[in-house]
C-alpha positions in Angstrom: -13.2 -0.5 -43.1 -12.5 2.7 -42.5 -9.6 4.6 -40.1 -10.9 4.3 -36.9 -12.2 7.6 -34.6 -10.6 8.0 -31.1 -13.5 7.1 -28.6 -13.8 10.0 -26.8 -15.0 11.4 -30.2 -18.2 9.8 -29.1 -18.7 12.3 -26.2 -19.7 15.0 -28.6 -23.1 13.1 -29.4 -25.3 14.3 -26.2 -26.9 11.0 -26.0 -23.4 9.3 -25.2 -22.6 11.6 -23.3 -25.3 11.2 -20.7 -25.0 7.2 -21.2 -21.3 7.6 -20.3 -21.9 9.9 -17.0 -24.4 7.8 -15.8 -21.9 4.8 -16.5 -19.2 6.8 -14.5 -21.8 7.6 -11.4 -20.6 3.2 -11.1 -17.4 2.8 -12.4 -15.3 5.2 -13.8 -12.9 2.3 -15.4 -16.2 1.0 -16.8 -17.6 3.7 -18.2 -14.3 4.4 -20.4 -14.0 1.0 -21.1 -17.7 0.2 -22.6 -17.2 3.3 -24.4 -13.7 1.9 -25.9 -15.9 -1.3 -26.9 -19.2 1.1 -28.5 -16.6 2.5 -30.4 -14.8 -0.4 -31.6 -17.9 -2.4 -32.4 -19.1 0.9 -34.3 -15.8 1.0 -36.2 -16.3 -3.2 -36.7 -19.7 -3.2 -38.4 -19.7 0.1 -39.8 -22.8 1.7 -37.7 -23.4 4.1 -35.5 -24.2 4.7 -31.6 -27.1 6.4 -33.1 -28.1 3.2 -35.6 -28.0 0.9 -32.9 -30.5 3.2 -30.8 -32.9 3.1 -33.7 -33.6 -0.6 -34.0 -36.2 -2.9 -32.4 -35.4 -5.1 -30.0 -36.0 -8.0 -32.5 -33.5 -6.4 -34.7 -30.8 -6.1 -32.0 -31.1 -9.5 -30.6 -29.9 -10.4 -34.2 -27.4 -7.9 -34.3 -25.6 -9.4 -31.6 -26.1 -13.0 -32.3 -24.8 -12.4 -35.3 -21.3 -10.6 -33.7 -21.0 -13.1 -31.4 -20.0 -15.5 -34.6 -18.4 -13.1 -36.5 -16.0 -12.7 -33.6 -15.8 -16.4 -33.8 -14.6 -16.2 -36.9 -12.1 -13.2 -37.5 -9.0 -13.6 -37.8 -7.5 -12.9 -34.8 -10.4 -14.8 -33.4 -11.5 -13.1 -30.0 -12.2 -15.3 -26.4 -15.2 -16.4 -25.2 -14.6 -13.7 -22.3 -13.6 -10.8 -24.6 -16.5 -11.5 -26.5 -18.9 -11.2 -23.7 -17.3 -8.1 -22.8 -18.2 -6.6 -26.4 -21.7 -7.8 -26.0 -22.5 -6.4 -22.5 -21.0 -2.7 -23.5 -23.5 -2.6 -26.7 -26.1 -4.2 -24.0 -25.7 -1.2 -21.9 -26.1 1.2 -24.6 -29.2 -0.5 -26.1 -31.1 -0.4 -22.8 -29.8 3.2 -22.2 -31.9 3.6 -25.5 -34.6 1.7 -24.1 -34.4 -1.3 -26.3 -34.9 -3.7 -24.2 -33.3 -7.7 -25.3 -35.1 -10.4 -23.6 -33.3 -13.2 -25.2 -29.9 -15.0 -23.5 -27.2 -14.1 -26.2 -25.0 -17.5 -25.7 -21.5 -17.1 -25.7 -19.3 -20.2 -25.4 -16.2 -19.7 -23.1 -17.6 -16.8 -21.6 -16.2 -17.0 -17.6 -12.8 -18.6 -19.3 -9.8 -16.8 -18.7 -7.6 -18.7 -21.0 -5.0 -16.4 -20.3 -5.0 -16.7 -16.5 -4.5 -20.8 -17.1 -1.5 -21.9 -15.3 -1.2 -18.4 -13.3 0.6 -19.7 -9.4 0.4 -17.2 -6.8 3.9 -16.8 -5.7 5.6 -17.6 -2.4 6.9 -14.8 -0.4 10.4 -16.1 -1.0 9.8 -15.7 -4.9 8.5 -12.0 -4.3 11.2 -11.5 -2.8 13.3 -11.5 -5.7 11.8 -8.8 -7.4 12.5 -6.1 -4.5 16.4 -6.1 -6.3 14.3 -4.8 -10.0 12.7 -2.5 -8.1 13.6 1.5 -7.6 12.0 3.1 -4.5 8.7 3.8 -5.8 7.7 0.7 -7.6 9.3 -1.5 -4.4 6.5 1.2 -2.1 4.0 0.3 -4.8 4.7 -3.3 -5.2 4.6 -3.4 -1.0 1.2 -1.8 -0.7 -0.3 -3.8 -3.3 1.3 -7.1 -1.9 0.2 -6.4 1.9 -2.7 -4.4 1.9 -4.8 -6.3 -0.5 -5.8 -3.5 -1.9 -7.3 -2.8 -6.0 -5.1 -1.0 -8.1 -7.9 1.8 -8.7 -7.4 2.8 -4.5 -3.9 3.9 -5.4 -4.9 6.1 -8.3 -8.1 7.3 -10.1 -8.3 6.3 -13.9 -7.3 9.7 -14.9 -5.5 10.2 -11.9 -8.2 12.7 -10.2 -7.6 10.9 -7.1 -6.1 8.2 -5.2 -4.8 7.0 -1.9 -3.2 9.6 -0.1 -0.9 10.7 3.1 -4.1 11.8 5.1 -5.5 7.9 4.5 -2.5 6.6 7.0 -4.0 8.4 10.0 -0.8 7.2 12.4 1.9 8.4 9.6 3.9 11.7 10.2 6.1 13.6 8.1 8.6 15.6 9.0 9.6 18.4 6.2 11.8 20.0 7.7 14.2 17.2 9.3 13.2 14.9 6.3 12.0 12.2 8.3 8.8 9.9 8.4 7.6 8.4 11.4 5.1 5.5 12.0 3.3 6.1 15.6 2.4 2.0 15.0 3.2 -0.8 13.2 1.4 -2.5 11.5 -0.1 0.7 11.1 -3.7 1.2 9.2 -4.8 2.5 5.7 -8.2 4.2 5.4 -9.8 3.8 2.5 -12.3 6.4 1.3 -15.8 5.7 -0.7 -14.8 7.5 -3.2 -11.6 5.1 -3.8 -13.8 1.6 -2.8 -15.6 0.0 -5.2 -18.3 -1.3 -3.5 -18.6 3.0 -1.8 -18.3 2.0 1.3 -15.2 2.8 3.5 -13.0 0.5 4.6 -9.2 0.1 6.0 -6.4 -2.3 6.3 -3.0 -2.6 7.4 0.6 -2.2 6.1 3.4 -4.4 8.1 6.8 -3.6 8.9 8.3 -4.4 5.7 5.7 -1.9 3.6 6.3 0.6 6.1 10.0 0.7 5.6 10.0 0.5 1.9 7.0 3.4 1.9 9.3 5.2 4.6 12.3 4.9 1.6 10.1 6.2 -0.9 8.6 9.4 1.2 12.2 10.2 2.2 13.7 10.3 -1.1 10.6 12.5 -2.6 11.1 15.1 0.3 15.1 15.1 -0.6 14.5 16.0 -4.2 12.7 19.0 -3.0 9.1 18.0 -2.7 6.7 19.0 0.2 4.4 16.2 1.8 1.3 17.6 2.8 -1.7 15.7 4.0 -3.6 15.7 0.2 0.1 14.4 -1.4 -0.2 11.0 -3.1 1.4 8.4 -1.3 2.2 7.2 -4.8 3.0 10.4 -7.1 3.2 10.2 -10.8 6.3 11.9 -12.3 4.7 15.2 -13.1 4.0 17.8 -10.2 4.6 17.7 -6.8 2.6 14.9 -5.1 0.0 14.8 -8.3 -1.8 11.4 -8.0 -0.7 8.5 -10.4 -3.4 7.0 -12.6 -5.0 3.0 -12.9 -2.9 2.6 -15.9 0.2 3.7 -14.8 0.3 1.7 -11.7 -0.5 -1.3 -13.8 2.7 -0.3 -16.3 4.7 0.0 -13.5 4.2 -3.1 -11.6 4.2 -5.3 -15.3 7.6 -3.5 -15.9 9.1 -4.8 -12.8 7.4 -8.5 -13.3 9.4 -8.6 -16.9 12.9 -7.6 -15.9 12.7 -10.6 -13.1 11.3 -12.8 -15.4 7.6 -13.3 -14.1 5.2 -13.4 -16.5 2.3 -11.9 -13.7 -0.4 -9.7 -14.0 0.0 -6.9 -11.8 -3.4 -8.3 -10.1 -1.4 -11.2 -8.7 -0.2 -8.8 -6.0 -4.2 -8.8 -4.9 -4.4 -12.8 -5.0 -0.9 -13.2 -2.9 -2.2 -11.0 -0.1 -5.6 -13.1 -0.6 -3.9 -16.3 -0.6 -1.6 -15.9 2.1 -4.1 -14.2 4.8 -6.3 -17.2 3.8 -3.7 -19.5 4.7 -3.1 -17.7 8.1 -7.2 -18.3 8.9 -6.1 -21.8 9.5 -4.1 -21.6 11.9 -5.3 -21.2 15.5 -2.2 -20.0 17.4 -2.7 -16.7 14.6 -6.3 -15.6 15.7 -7.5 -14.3 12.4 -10.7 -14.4 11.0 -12.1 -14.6 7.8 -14.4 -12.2 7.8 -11.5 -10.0 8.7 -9.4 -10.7 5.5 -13.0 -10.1 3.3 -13.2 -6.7 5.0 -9.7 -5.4 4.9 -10.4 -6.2 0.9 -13.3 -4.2 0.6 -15.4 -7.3 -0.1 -18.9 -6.5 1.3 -19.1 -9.9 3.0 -22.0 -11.5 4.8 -25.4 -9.5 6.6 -23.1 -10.0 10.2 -19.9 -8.5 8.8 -21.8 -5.4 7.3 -23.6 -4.5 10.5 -19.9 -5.4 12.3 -17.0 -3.7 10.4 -19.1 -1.5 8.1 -19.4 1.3 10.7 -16.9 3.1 13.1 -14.4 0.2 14.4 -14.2 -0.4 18.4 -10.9 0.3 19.5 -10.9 -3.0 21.1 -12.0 -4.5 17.5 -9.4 -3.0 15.6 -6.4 -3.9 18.7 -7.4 -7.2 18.1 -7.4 -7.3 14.2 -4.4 -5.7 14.4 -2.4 -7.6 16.3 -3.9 -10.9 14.3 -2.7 -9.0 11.2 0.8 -8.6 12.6 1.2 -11.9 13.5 -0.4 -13.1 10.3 2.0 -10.7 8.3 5.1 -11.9 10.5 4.8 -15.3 9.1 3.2 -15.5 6.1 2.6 -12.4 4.5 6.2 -10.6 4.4 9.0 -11.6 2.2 12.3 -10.4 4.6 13.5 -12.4 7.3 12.3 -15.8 6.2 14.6 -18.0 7.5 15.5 -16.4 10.6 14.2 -18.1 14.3 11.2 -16.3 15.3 10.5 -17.4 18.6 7.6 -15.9 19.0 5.9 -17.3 16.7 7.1 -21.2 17.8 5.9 -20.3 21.7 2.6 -19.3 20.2 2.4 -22.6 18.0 3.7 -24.9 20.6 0.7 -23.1 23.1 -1.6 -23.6 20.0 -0.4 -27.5 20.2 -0.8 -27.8 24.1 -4.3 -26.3 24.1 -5.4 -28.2 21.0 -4.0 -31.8 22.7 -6.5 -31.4 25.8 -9.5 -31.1 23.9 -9.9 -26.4 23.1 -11.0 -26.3 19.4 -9.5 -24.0 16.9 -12.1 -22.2 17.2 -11.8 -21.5 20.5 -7.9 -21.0 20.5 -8.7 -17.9 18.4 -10.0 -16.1 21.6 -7.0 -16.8 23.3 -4.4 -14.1 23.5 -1.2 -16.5 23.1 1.4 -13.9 23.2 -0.2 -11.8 26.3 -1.4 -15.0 28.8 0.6 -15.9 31.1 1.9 -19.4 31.9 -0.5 -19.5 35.3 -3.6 -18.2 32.7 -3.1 -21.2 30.3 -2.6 -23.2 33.0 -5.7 -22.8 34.4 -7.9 -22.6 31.5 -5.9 -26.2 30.8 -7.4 -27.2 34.0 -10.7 -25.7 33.8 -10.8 -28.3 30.4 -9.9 -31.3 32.0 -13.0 -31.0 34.3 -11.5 -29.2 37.6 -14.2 -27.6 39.4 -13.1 -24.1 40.0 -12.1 -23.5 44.1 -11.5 -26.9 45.2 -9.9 -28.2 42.1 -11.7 -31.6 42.1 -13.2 -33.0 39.0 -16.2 -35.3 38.5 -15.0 -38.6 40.2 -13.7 -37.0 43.4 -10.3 -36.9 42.4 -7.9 -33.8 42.4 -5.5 -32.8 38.9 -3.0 -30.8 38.9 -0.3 -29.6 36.1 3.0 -30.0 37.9 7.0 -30.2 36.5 8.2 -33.4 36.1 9.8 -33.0 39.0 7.4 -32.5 41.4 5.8 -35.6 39.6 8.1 -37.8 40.2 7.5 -36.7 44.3 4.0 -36.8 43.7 3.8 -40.7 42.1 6.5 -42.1 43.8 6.0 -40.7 47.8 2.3 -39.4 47.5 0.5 -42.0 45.5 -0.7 -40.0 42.5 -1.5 -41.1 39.1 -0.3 -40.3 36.1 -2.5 -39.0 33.0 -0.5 -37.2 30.9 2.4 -35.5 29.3 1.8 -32.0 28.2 3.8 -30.8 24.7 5.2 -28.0 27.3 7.0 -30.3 29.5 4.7 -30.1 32.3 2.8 -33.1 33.6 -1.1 -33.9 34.9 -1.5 -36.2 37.1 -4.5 -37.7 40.1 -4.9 -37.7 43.0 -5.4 -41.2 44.6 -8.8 -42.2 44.9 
């Protein structure tokens, strides 16, 4: 076998060229990577792009039947997955050369990721513990990744062309001059651009309090050492130039470097799968008020015919208040990693209101349209009432009786002098009782 070319070698042949450009008009990542793979499996078998366009489609059905078990048996011996990835590069090329293959190429093990066996998304309290590995920029990139959601390629381009930048947080400002960085809201949102979403569509998310104040730390320190935030700077940077955009690779080094020195053994993707797995975890419960089809969006998953025609436009500002503030509250408790074991009583009231409504009979689903946080005792009260079957005005339900949600102490005046009935005990310490008949 001879020493192998660089891939990029295979640009000068027109032919690849076009197939690679074409590629790129998808996927940038792709493109480079089939071209990695055309290469390899040139270098492999000792052909050429150019052989491989010549034959018949009989022919290349052979061809790669026949790499599929030489791959099996190589020493080292290649994964199902890995495999499959070799056979849909040359796939790509073939068809590009308009031979067409029919016939399924089987590959054994090829949706196995034995590599990924055993992989456990981490608890906040375990992510935690890489923050003191960190310096200020991997602990801002670490943050975004963690609670945004977002793919590695949003932060920065494969060749670092592009990537998310200080323009893309509409409500951050910077202040040169005093060295400063101000949020105008938190949890404040992320835009991010078709060009940097992989499915081309826009979409945004939100960072929480703790990414805001590790991205604040990061900002600050670039503007001390002399730099000049503008609205095209990176909000990651790679170490050469002024506010120059990082690249796919890069980001992935410099999460994986962290990971080791603490021990982990993670792929920097597990950042994408916590945010995943945690948000999912906060659909399920009511007192939060987030939605799935929320979480798929802020992830820049297409999601279903409804959410397209929903979130796939210009937000309502009434939409996005309301996903925000579920995202806050959703961040609050299961999403950041500081504060963990501190009170937040917030968060109880809004579970023990979440308990009281779900006791007389309101769904989860229809908790989720209730604003915990902003009704007032006398709102939930009445909407409590409105359940148990008062008519609205004369407060009498359907067998002529009167209920009302009173203290316990105006119970006790009510049952013992009046000749009310008790009917329940309410998880807020109030109590409903009936009138006599």
């Amino acid at each position: 076998m001879t020493t192998q070319r660089p891939a990029k070698d295979l640009l000068n042949d027109e032919e690849v060229a076009t197939w690679h450009a074409n590629l790129k008009e998808g996927s940038e990542i792709t493109a480079y990577t089939y071209l990695r793979r055309l290469n390899n499996f040139c270098d492999e078998f000792e052909t050429t792009p150019q052989a491989l366009a010549a034959m018949n489609s009989k022919d290349a059905y052979r061809m790669l039947v026949n790499a599929v078990q030489h791959y099996r048996s190589r020493e080292p011996k290649l994964t199902g997955s890995t495999i499959k990835g070799y056979i849909k590069a040359i796939r790509s090329w073939l068809q590009h050369n308009e031979v067409v293959i029919t016939q399924k190429v089987r590959i054994v093990g090829a949706n196995s990721t034995p590599t990924l066996k055993g992989e456990q998304t981490p608890e906040p309290y375990v992510l935690h513990s890489v923050w003191k590995f960190c310096d200020e920029r991997q602990a801002a990139l670490i943050s975004l990744a963690a609670f945004l959601g977002f793919r590695p390629q949003v932060f920065g381009s494969y060749r670092g062309e592009d990537g998310l930048r200080l323009e893309d947080l509409p409500e951050l400002q910077v202040d040169n001059d005093h060295k400063k960085v101000l949020f105008q809201v938190i949890p404040t949102r992320v835009i991010v651009r078709e060009e940097r979403s992989k499915t081309r569509r826009t979409y945004e998310g939100f960072l929480c309090r703790e990414g805001c104040e590790r991205l604040e730390k990061y900002l600050v320190k670039r503007m001390n050492a002399g730099e000049e935030l503008v609205p095209h700077s990176a909000i990651i940077a790679d170490d050469f130039g002024a506010g120059r955009n990082i690249t796919t690779k890069s980001i992935g080094k410099l999460i994986r470097k962290v990971f080791r020195h603490a021990g982990f053994p993670w792929r920097p993707y597990i950042l994408r799968r916590y945010y995943d797995t945690r948000l999912g975890q906060a659909v399920a419960k009511p007192e939060i008020g987030l939605l799935e089809e929320w979480v798929t969006f802020w992830m820049g998953h297409l999601g279903g015919i409804e959410a397209q025609y929903r979130l796939h436009k210009k937000l309502a500002d009434s939409l996005s208040a309301q996903m925000r503030e579920a995202y806050r509250r959703a961040s609050e408790s299961m999403l950041q990693t500081i504060d963990l074991h501190q009170d937040d009583a917030a968060q109880m009231r809004r579970e023990l209101r979440a308990m009281t409504l779900n006791i007389v009979g309101f769904s989860d689903e229809e908790i989720k349209t209730i604003d915990l946080d902003a009704s007032t005792t006398e709102q939930l009260q009445q909407l409590i009432k409105q359940k148990l079957g008062l008519k609205a005005g004369n407060g009498v339900n359907g067998n002529g009786r009167r209920q009302l949600v009173v203290s316990p102490d105006e119970a006790k005046d009510y049952i013992n002098n009046k000749g009310w009935q008790f009917r329940g005990a309410m998880t807020t310490g109030e109590v409903v009782i009936e009138s006599p008949p």
